[in-house]
Structure formats: C-alpha cells, structure tokens
N, C-alpha and C positions, 0 to 999 in steps of 0.2 A: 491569414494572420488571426489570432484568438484577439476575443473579443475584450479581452484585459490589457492586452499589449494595444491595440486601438488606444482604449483610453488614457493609459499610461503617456502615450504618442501626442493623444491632443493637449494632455495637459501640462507636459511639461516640452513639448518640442520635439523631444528626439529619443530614441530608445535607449537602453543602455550600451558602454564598450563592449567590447569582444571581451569573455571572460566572466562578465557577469551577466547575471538573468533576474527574474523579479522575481520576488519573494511575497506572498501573500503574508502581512503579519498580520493579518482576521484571523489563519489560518481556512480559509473559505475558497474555497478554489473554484469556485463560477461567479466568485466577487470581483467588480469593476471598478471599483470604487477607487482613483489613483492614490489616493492616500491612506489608501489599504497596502499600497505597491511601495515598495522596495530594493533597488539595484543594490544586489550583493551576490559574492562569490556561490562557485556548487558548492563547495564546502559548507561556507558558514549556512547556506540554504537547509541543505542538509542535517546539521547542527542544529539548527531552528525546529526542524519536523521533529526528528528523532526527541528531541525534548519536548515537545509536543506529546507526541503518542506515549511517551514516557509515563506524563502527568493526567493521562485521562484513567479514569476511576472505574468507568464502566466500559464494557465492547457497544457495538454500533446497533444491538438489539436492545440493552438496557441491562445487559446481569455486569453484576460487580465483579470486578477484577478481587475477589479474594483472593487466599492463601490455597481453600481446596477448589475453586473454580478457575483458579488461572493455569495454562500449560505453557514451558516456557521448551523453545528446542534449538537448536542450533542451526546452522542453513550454512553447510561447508561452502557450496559453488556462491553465497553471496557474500562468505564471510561475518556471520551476524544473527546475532539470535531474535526469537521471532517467541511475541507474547499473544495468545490465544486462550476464548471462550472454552473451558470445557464444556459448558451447556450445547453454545455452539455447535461444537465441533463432533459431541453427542448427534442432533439433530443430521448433521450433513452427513454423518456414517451412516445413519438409521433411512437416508432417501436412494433412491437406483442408481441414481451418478454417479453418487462413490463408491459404488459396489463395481458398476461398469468399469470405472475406470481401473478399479482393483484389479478386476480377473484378465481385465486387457494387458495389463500388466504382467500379470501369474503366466497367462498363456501363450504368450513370445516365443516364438524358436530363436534358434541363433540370428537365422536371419534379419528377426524384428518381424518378421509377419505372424500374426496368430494361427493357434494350432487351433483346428476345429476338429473336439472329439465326438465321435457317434454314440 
C-alpha cells in the first residue's frame, strides 16, 4: 500500500468507494499530507492533471514553453496530443539512446528481429 493512501487511511478511517481514487491537489505525488488527498473520480483526476501540465510555463529542466521552443504532436494509440521541450528533445536526439533505439527500429525484418549487416 503507498505511503499516501497510509495516511489518507489514518486520517480519516477508511479509504475511498470503489470508483474513486485520491487525488494529489499539491499536485505533489510523493506528498503525504491527507489534506493534500482527495477522493474523486479517474475522470475528474485526470481533468485535474491535464489542467495542471496545461498551465505550466516551463518543462521540467527550466526552458520556457515558448511559441519557437515548444513541439506539440499527436499520440494516435493514446488519443491525445502531447506538448514538449524543443531544447529538450534537441539534447536527447543528440545522446546514443536515441539513436540506438532509432536504427533498432530501421533494422527490423519482418520478423521483428534485427538484421545485422557486415
């Protein structure tokens, strides 16, 4: 059991119904604090975040969500567009992971196993 739902437990008795889950309204998500906690629907939790990440200004390293730093794209399988650092996303193309995972990608046969050329 997470160590938020604990404190939610001792402070008010009982967890929430079926249906609902807690809701960080810190937006702090290793916060304990039960009056940070509130039992509300996925939806409106969801509702809650997304307006959240909405209204933040900068990404998570400090560069500002501008007009020519921000990329915004679409994410068919989630249904939902998705707002990223260009600075960011610069740096992580420019490191081997993303390259690795690029050519692993490129070099699939049908199978899904990679071709290794000589």
């Amino acid at each position: 059991m997470s160590a938020h739902r604990i404190s939610y437990l001792l402070e008010y008795g009982d967890l929430p119904d079926d249906g609902l889950e807690l809701d960080h309204v810190c937006h702090n998500r290793i916060c304990v604090n039960p009056n940070h906690l509130e039992a509300v629907t996925h939806a409106e939790n969801m509702r809650r975040a997304s307006g959240y990440r909405l209204s933040q200004t900068t990404c998570k390293h400090g560069h500002d969500y501008t007009e020519e730093n921000t990329h915004y794209r679409y994410d068919k399988k989630r249904n939902r567009w998705w707002r990223s650092c260009r600075k960011c996303e610069r740096k992580y193309k420019r490191s081997s992971e993303w390259w690795y995972e690029y050519y692993k990608k490129l070099f699939k046969d049908e199978t899904g196993l990679l071709v290794q050329y000589d």
